[in-house]
Structure formats: structure tokens, C-alpha cells
N, C-alpha and C positions, 0 to 999 in steps of 0.2 A: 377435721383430720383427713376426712377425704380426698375434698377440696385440695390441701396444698398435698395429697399424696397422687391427685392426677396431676395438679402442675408441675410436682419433681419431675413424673413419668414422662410428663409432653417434653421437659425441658432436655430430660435426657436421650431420647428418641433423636430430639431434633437436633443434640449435641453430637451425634454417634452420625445422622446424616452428614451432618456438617465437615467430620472429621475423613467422613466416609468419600465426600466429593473432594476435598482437597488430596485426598490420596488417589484419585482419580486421575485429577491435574496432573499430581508428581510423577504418578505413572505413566502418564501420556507424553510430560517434558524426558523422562529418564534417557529415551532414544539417543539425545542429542552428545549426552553423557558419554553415553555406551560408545557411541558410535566414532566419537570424535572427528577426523579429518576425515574419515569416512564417510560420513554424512553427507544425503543427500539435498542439497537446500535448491530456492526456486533461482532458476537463472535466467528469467525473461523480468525485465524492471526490478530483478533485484541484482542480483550477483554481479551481472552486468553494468550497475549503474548507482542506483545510492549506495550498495553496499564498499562500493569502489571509492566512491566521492568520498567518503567518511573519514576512510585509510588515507587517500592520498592528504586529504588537510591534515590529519593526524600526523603526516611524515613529514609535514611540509616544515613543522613549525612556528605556521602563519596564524593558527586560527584566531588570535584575537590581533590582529597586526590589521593596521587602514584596510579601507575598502579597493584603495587602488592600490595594493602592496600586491604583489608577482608571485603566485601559485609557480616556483620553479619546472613542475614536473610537466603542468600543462602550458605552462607559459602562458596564463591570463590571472585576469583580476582576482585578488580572494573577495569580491563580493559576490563571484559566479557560484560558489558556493554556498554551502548553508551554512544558517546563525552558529555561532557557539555556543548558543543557550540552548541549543535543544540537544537530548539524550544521547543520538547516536552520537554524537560531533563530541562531548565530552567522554563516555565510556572509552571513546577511541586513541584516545590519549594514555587511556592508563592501562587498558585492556588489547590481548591480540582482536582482531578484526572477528575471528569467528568466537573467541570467547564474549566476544560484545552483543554478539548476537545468540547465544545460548540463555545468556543475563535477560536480555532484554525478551525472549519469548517468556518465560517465566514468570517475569514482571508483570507482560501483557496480559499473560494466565491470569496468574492471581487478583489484579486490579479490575479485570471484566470481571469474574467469580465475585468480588465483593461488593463489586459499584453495584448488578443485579439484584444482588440477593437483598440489601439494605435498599436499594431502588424500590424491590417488590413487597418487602415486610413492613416497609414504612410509610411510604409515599403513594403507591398505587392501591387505590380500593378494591376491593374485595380478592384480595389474592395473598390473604395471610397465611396458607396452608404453609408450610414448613414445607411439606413432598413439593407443592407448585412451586414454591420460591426456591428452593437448593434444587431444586432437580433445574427447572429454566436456567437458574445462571450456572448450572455447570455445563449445559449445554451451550450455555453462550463461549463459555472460557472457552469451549475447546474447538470452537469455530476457528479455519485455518487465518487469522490476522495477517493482512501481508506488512512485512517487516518496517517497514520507510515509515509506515504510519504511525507507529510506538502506540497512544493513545489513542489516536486520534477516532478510530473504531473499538476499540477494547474498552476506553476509558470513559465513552459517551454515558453510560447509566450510571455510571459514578456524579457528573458533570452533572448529570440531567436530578440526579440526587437532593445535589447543592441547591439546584435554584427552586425546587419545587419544597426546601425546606425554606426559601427565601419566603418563597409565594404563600408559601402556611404561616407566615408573622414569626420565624425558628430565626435566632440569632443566634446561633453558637459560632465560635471563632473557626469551627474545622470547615465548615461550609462553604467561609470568605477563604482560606487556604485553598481547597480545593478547585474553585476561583479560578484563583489567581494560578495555581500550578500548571493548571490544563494547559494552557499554550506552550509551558519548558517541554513539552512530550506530547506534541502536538501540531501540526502544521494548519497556516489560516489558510491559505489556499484549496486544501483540500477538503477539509469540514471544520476547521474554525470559524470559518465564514459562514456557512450553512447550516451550524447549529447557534451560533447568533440570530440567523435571519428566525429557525425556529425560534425559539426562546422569546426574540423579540414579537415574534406573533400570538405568543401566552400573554405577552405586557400588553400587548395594544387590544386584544380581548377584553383584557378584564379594561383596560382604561376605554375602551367604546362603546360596550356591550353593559359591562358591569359597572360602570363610571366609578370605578373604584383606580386609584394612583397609587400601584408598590412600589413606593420608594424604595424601599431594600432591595428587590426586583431591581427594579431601575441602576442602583449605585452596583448591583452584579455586573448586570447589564455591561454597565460604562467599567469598569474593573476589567473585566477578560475583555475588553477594546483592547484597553490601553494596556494592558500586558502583553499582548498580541503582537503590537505596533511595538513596544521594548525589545520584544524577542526577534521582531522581523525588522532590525531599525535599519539594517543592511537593506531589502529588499524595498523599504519606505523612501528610504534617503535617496535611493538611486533611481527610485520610477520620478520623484522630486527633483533630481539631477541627477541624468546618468555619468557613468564612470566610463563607458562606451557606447555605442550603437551596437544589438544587441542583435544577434539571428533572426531574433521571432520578429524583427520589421519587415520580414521576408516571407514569414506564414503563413500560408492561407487550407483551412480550412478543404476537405473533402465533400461533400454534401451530395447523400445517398438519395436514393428512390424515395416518396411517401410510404411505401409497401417496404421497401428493409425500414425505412423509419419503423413504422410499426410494430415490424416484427423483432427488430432491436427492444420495444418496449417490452413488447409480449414476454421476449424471452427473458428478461430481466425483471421480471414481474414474477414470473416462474420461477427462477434462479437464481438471481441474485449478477455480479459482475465479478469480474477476473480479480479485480483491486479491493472489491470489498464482501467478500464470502455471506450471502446471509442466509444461502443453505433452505431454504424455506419448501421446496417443491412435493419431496417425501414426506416427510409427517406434517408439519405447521398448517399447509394448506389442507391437507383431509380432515384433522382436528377442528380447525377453525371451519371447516364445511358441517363437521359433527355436531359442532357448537351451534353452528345454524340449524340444523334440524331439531335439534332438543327444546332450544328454546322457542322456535314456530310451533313445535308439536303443546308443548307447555302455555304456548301464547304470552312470553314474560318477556310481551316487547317493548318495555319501561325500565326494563333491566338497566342500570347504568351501564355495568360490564357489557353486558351485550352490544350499546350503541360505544362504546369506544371503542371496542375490536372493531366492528364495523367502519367506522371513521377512521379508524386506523390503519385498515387494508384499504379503502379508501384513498389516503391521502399518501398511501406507499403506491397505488397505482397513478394516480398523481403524477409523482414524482417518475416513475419510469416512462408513463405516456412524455414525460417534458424531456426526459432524456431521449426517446429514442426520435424526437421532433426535434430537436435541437440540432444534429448534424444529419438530418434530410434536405431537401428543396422547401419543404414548407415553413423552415425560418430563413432561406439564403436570402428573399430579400430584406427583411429583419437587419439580419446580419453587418452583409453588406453595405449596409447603407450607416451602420452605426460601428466604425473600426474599433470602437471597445470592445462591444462584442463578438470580435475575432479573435481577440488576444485572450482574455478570459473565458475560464470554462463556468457560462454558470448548470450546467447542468447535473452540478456535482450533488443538488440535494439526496442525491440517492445514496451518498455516504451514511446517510442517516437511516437506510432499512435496517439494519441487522438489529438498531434499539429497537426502532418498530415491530418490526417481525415478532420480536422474541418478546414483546409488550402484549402484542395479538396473542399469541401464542399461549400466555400466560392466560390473559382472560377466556380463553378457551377450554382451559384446562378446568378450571374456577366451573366455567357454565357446566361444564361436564362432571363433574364431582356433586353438584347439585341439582344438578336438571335429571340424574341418572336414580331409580330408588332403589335397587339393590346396592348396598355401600361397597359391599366386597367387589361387584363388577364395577364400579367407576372406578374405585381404588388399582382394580388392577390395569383399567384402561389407560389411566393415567401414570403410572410405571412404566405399562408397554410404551405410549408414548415417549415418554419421557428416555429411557431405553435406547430405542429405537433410533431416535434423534441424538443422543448422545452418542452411540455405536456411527452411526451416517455420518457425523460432524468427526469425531475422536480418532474414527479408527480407517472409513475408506475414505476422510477428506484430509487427513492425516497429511500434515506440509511436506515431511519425508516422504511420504507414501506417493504422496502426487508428481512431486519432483523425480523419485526413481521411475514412475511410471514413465512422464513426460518425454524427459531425457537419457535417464540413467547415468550419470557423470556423476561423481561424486566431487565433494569440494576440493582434497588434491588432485583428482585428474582433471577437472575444470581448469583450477592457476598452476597445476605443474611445477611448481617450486623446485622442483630438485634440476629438473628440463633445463628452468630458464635462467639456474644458478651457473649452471655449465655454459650458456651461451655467453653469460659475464663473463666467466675464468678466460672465456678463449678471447672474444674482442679484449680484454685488458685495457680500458680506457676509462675513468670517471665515467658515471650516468648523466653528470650533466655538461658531456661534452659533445654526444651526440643525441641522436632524436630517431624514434625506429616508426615503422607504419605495421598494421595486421591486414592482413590477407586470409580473411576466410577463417578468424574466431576473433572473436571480441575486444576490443582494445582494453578493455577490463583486466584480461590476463596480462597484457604486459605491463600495464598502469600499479596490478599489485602487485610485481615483482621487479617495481623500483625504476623499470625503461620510462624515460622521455618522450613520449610522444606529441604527435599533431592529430591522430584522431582521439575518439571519443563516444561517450552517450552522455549529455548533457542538455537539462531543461534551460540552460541558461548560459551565453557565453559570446565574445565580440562577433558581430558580423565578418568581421575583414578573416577571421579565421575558416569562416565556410567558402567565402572567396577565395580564398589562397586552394587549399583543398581541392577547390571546384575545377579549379585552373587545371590540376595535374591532372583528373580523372572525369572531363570534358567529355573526352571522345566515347569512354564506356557509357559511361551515363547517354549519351545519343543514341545506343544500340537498346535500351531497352526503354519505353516511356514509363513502365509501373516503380522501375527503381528513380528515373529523371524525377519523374512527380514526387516521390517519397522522401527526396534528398534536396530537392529544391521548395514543396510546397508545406515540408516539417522543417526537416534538418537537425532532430535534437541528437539522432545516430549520426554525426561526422565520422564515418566509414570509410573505408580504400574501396567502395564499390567497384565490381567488375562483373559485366553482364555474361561471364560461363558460370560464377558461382551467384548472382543474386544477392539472395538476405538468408541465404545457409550459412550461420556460422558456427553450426558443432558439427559439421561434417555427414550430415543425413541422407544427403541426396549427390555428392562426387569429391572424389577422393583419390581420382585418377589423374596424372596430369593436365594441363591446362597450357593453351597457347601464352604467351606474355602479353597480357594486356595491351593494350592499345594506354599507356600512362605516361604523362609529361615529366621525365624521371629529373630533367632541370629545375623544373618546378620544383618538385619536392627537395631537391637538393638545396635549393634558395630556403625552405625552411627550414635547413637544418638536421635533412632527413639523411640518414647513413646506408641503415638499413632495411630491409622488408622480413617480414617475420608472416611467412604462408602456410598456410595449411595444408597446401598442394606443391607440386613439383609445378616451375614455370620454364615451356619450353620454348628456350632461344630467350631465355629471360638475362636480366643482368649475371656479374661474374657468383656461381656458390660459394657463399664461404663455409656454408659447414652444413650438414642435416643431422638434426638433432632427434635420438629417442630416449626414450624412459618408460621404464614399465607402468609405474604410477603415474603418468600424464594418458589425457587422453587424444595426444596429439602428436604427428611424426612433423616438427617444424625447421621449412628449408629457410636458410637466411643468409638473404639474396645482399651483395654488399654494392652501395652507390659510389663508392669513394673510385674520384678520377685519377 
């Protein structure tokens, strides 16, 4: 009677945590709610860029039309865009642009919270604690995900879930599901690819080491391939036969010092990266230092937990040493000499710290709750931790939080909607009769507010469009070499570059008139260009047609008119 009267008591403890961290989540997503248009979201690779791409295929009408069917707004291929099959690309259809993204951080919350916590209670050893397990994955949920990736970081312990229930001889049907989903809400590019290469180095372990053959492994394995290859059959078809010549035959690679290499690793081994949050530097690391002392003072260096944390910081330093080596001198001639490896980034396994991290993290917890013999002081160490890191991740990495910091623009004053309704009312012409250019803010803003343009931020899209471009804004580009190099040796920002404003485009550093460019305004006229839409006043510029303000924008834009 005991017996099942501790295990109601465990079950209910662990039922009230459980109920306790997803009320954590809700409370940490409500912001988004609260706040509405107000809100602050990130606007460097996001706002700027996939979040734009989504909307304009969504208005296009194209998203499931041929690969060489005409994206009207930008006037290229719809296979410069992304698949239909992944998440943001459908929500956006049916959902406004920022309700797709309030859905989709939510989603990302709760699918990290759950992949973790069944990650940690079922599949990883010795880390059955209830406090270790919900406490780790709420610290995971609430790591800042950056948005483009949907899964692809949130969804990894779920993923990593599956196969290691593969790898334990576990057939249940939800497993091969989850499989197979991973790539709808996920990109192969940026950790599709890199949590295959992992996963396939668990198969070839056990087939070299262990001469053991999981076929169920294996038929995983080949499943998220070929689902991958389904959902990227765009991006397959056309490196197979292009639909055009593509910018990136133009790309070349920057390559830094041996010593920024380094200290690119350093810091990314400390930190984590811009694109993939894994937060580690504050608690994880001092915890997993603690975990080392308890157990050298204990001498319990057979521990398993212990050698897999270790192997696991390990092979997360690993991957940072290869990142920050990869765009130094010490792979240019690697590189150089094999043109694949210009065009592909493989240095992306470091998508895959944050499972790691918070894997370490976990067995550290574990070493500390045992290795410690007062129960109440491990109990409350591991709180504090736990705490501590949830507070660091939840509340000062907070994606609102860091965005208001950054910038301070909120999502209407960023696209200004009411601003750039008015610039309609007064040209009075169809959107797709003429074609406008930005000057000093983001061609994002006028992309989601229905203008035709010829620039851009895109990972993918015809060469002959950065030539046309390049044509008009030659001579600026010859005035400064950091933007020349920027725009000829990337090119994914097709910008109106002009060397008084740079690569300022929310107005941080001049907001003061500006001579008129030195721009081949024929040129742009040849593509269809009407307008300029600046951020500044241009003096001795083309004829004004109007200067536009609003209280709600965070912009005073003069639009300058090309028409002869």
C-alpha cells in the first residue's frame, strides 16, 4: 500500500511540474498576444528576408505552379523560393504574415518541451529525474529559436527521439511518423543534412565497432533522405537542371585570419551563434565544470553519464573548432581548389549544439544530484540551476526582449502599412505596372506592402538580376571596397547601395540629407524602375513626388519619381 501510495505521490509531483513548465511556455509566448502589431520581432535574416519571402509567394498565388512560373512581384522563377511543403510557405496562405509567426513560435515551444523531456525520460540514461528532465526541456523550449528554422533547432530531440527508439529494436508507428515529418518543418540545408551525417555516424558505429546492422536504423536512415529530397524536389530538380544561372556562380567566400578563425570557435563554443541560440556560457558550462569536480573528487570515472557529457562537450568543441576553420586561410586552399566547397556551407554541424548542450547539461545535473550527500543541497542546486538558466534563456534572451533592445522598431513601424498605403492612393497605378527601388531601409518593407520591386534579400535567385542592378549602382559601389566586396563577392542583399548611407538600413547612423548618388537612373528605368522610395532626402536628386510621414512608421520616405 505503500509502494503504489509513493508512486501516486511521484506521479503527481511530476504531473503538477509538467503542468507547471507548460504554464511557463504560455506565459513566456503571451507577449506576442499582448502585444500584437506592437511587437517587437528580429529584423536582421528575419523580417528582412524569409519572413518576406513567405508573404510575397503567399500573394503571389504561385506556390504550387512550375518551377519556371514568374514570381510577379519579384519578377523571377518560383523555384527561387521555398518548397510548399514546409510550414512557413503553407501557414501563409491561410494566416496574416505575423499571425503565422505567433503560431509557429508556440508550436516551436511546445515541440522542443516535449521532444526533450520524452528525449530525456526514455531514451537517455541516467537522467530519469522528473526535476532533470522537465526542468532541461523547459529550458530548452524557451531558448530564443530563430524563426526560418521552424524545427529544424527546436524539433531535433524529438527527431533524435525517433531513431534512438529505432536503435533500441522500438517499432511503434509514431516514431516512423515523426521520421518522416521532420523535413515538412525543417530545412536540409541547414540541419537536415547535419543531423543525417549525425545519426548516420550512430549506424556506422554500431555496424563497425559493434558489427551489429539496424536495419530499422537504416530504413530511418533512408526515410528522412527521401522525404527531404520530396520536400526539396524544387531545389533537387534545379541543381540537376537549372531553371537559370544563379548569383551564387558569382560567390566567393571571405576567409579570415587563423586567429579570428579561432577566436570565431572560441566564441561559439562559449556562446552559441546568431542563427542557433544554445545559450550555454552562464550556467551549462559552470554545472558541467561542477559535474567534473564531484565526480574526480568521487573518482566515479566509469561513470557512463560522466564519459558522455564529456564526449559531448567534446564533440560540440569539435564542431565549433570546424566552424571557425572553415572560413579562415587555413581551409582557402581546401576550398579553393574543390568549387563545391564554396557553394555549400558544410560547417553548419554546429546547428546541432543546442541538443548537445542541453544533453551535457542534463548529465550534469544527474552527476550532481548523486555525486552531492546532503539531498536538500543537490536538490536545491539543481533548481538553482535549472532556474537560473530558464530565467537567462526565457526572460533576458527573450526574442521580444532582444529585438526591442537591438533596434527598437516594432513590427508596424518596421512595414509602416498605413505610410505605404498612402504612397498607393497618390501614384494611383496598378502594382504591377511599375517597379520601385529602397534607399536606405530594407526592400522587405516595400515587398510586404505589395510594391514591385528589383531589389531584394535572397539566398537564391538569376544572375542576370544582380547584373542589371550592378549596372545602375557601379559607380557607388567603386567609392567604397567593403560594400563593392559585399555585393559582388555575396550578393544575397540586392540593395540600391550608395557609399554616404552603407549597409544602414534603419536609419542609426544619417538621417540628414544626402548628395544624389552618383546611379545610372537609365538603367534602372530599363528595368522598369518608376520610383525611389529613401530614407533620406536626395539633393539635386530626381523630380519629389511627395514625402511621406506617419506616426506609426518608423520612417519619413521621399519618393523620388523616374518617369520621363
Amino acid at each position: 500500500m505503500r509502494h503504489i501510495s509513493a508512486n501516486t505521490s511521484l506521479l503527481t509531483s511530476q504531473n503538477v511540474l509538467l503542468i507547471g513548465a507548460l504554464l511557463i511556455i504560455l506565459l513566456h509566448w503571451l507577449p506576442y498576444i499582448i502585444m500584437g502589431e506592437g511587437v517587437y520581432l528580429t529584423i536582421h535574416d528575419y523580417l528582412d528576408s524569409s519572413f518576406i519571402k513567405a508573404k510575397v509567394l503567399a500573394d503571389s498565388g504561385q506556390i504550387f505552379a512550375p518551377s519556371s512560373s514568374i514570381i510577379a512581384q519579384y519578377d523571377i522563377p518560383r523555384v527561387a523560393l521555398r518548397s510548399e511543403f514546409q510550414l512557413p510557405s503553407l501557414l501563409n496562405t491561410v494566416l496574416s504574415p505575423l499571425a503565422a509567426h505567433i503560431v509557429l513560435t508556440l508550436f516551436m515551444q511546445v515541440v522542443a518541451f516535449t521532444g526533450m523531456y520524452v528525449l530525456l525520460m526514455r531514451r537517455i540514461p541516467g537522467c530519469g529525474s522528473p526535476i532533470v528532465c522537465i526542468g532541461v526541456a523547459l529550458c530548452y523550449a524557451l531558448l530564443p529559436f530563430w524563426p526560418p528554422g521552424v524545427l529544424g533547432v527546436a524539433g531535433l530531440p524529438l527527431v533524435l527521439y525517433a531513431f534512438l527508439g529505432l536503435h533500441q529494436e522500438e517499432r511503434h508507428w509514431h516514431l516512423w511518423a515523426i521520421i518522416l515529418l521532420f523535413p515538412f518543418f525543417s530545412s536540409l540545408i541547414t540541419v537536415g543534412f547535419f543531423f543525417l551525417c549525425f545519426a548516420t555516424g550512430i549506424f556506422l558505429y554500431d555496424l563497425l565497432v559493434r558489427r551489429q546492422f539496424n536495419l530499422a536504423f537504416f530504413c530511418g536512415l533512408a526515410l528522412m533522405s527521401v522525404a527531404y529530397l520530396l520536400v526539396e524536389y524544387r531545389l533537387v530538380s534545379n541543381a540537376l537542371d537549372p531553371v537559370f544561372p544563379s548569383h551564387r556562380q558569382e560567390a566567393f567566400p571571405s576567409f579570415v585570419s587563423y586567429e579570428k578563425g579561432l577566436s570565431r570557435a572560441w566564441g561559439n563554443l562559449l556562446n552559441g551563434q546568431y542563427h542557433v541560440h544554445s545559450l550555454q556560457s552562464k550556467v551549462i558550462w559552470p554545472v558541467i565544470l561542477l559535474a567534473l569536480l564531484l565526480t574526480g573528487w568521487k573518482r566515479k570515472f566509469t561513470d557512463t553519464r560522466l564519459q558522455l557529457m564529456v564526449g559531448t562537450v567534446c564533440l560540440c568543441a569539435a564542431m565549433s573548432l570546424f566552424l571557425g576553420l572553415w572560413s579562415s586561410v587555413a581551409m582557402e586552399p581546401i576550398r579553393t581548389s574543390i568549387p563545391f566547397l564554396l557553394k555549400f556551407n558544410f560547417s553548419r554541424f554546429h546547428w546541432l549544439h543546442p541538443l548537445l548542450w542541453f544533453l551535457a547539461f542534463a548529465w550534469a545535473l544527474a552527476l550532481i544530484a548523486q555525486h552531492i550527500p546532503n539531498r536538500r543541497l543537490g536538490s536545491a542546486i539543481l533548481l538553482l540551476a535549472i532556474l537560473t538558466q530558464a530565467l537567462w534563456a526565457g526572460y533576458q534572451n527573450h526574442s521580444i526582449k532582444t529585438a526591442q533592445k537591438t533596434h527598437g522598431i516594432t513590427y508596424t513601424a518596421f512595414f509602416a502599412p498605413a505610410l505605404f498605403s498612402k504612397i498607393k492612393e497618390d501614384v494611383g497605378k496598378p502594382l504591377d505596372e511599375y517597379r520601385v527601388v529602397s534607399l536606405g531601409i530594407h526592400p522587405a518593407i516595400t515587398a510586404y506592402n505589395g510594391f514591385h520591386s528589383v531589389d531584394w534579400y535572397l539566398t537564391y535567385y538569376p544572375l542576370e538580376k544582380k547584373h542589371a542592378l550592378r549596372r545602375a549602382i557601379s559607380k557607388e559601389l567603386d567609392k567604397d571596397v567593403n560594400i563593392k566586396r559585399y555585393f559582388d563577392n555575396w550578393g544575397n542583399r540586392l540593395y540600391l547601395f550608395s557609399a554616404a548611407l552603407g549597409r544602414d538600413f534603419l536609419g542609426k547612423r544619417k538621417t540628414d540629407p544626402i548628395p544624389m548618388p552618383e546611379y545610372n537612373l537609365e538603367e534602372m528605368r530599363i528595368q522598369g524602375v518608376r520610383f525611389i522610395f529613401s530614407r533620406v532626402e536626395l539633393l539635386n536628386g530626381p523630380p519629389l513626388f511627395g514625402m511621406y510621414q506617419h506616426a506609426d512608421s518608423n520612417w519619413d520616405i521621399y519618393v523620388y519619381s523616374l518617369d520621363e
